[in-house]
C-alpha positions in Angstrom: -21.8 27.2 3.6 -18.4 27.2 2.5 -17.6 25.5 -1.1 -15.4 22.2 -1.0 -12.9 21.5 -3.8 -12.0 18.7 -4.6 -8.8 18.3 -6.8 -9.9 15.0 -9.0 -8.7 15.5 -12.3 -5.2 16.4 -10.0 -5.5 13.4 -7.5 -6.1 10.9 -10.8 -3.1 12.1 -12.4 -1.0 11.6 -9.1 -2.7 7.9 -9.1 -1.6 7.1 -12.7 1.7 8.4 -11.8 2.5 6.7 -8.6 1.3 3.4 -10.3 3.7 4.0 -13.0 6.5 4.3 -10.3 5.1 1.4 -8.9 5.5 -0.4 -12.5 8.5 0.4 -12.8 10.5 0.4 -9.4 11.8 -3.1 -10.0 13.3 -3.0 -13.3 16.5 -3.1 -12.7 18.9 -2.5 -15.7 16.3 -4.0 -18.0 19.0 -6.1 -19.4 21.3 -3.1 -20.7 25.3 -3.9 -20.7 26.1 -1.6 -18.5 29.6 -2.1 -19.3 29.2 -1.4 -22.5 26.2 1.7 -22.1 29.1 3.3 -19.0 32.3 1.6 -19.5 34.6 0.4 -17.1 34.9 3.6 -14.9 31.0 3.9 -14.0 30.1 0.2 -13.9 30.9 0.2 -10.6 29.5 3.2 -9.5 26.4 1.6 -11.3 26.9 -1.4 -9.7 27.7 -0.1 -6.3 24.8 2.4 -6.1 22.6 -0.4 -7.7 23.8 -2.3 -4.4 22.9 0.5 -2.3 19.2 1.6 -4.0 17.6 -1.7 -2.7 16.9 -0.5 0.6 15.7 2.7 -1.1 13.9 1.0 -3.3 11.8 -0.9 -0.9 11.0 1.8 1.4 10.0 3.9 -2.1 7.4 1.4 -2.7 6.1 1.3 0.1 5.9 4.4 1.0 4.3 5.1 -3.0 2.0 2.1 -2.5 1.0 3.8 0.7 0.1 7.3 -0.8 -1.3 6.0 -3.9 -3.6 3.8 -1.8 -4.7 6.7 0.1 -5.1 8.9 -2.9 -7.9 6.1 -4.2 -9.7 5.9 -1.1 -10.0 9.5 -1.5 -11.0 9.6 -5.0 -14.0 6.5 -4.3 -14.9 8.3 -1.2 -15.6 11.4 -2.7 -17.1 10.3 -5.6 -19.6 8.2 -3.7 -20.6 11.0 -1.5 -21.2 13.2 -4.9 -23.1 10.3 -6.5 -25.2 10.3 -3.4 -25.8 13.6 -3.1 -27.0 13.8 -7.1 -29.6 11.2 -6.1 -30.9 12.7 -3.0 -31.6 15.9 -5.8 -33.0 14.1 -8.0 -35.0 12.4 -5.9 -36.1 15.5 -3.8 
């Protein structure tokens, strides 16, 4: 019988990191004075990509929320099946 691997410690650290994308998707500037942090020449190419990433930015989370959800279901699923396998041994 063929050994499966499952990457855990790897699938976690994807988790953690698509729900710190998630966290932080919809931050915005944060408050920074973009004039001031850019000055006048990239302000509006801050504000006009700003005006643009929206869309992105929805169909990112989404699309994260999505994956990440996936990547948990994955994580329970196969940790369930390994607890229930160590109680069939150790009941055997």
């Amino acid at each position: 019988m063929a050994d499966i691997r499952i990457p855990g410690d790897e699938l976690e650290q994807v988790s953690q990191a698509l729900g710190f994308v998630l966290d932080h998707i919809d931050t915005g500037n944060s408050g920074v004075d973009l004039d001031r942090a850019l000055g006048y020449p990239l302000i509006h190419q801050g504000n006009h990509f700003e005006s643009r990433w929206s869309d992105g930015r929805f169909q990112l989370n989404k699309q994260c929320t999505t994956i990440k959800k996936a990547v948990d279901d994955i994580l329970t699923q196969f940790k369930d099946t390994d607890d229930q396998a160590a109680a069939h041994l150790d009941g055997a």
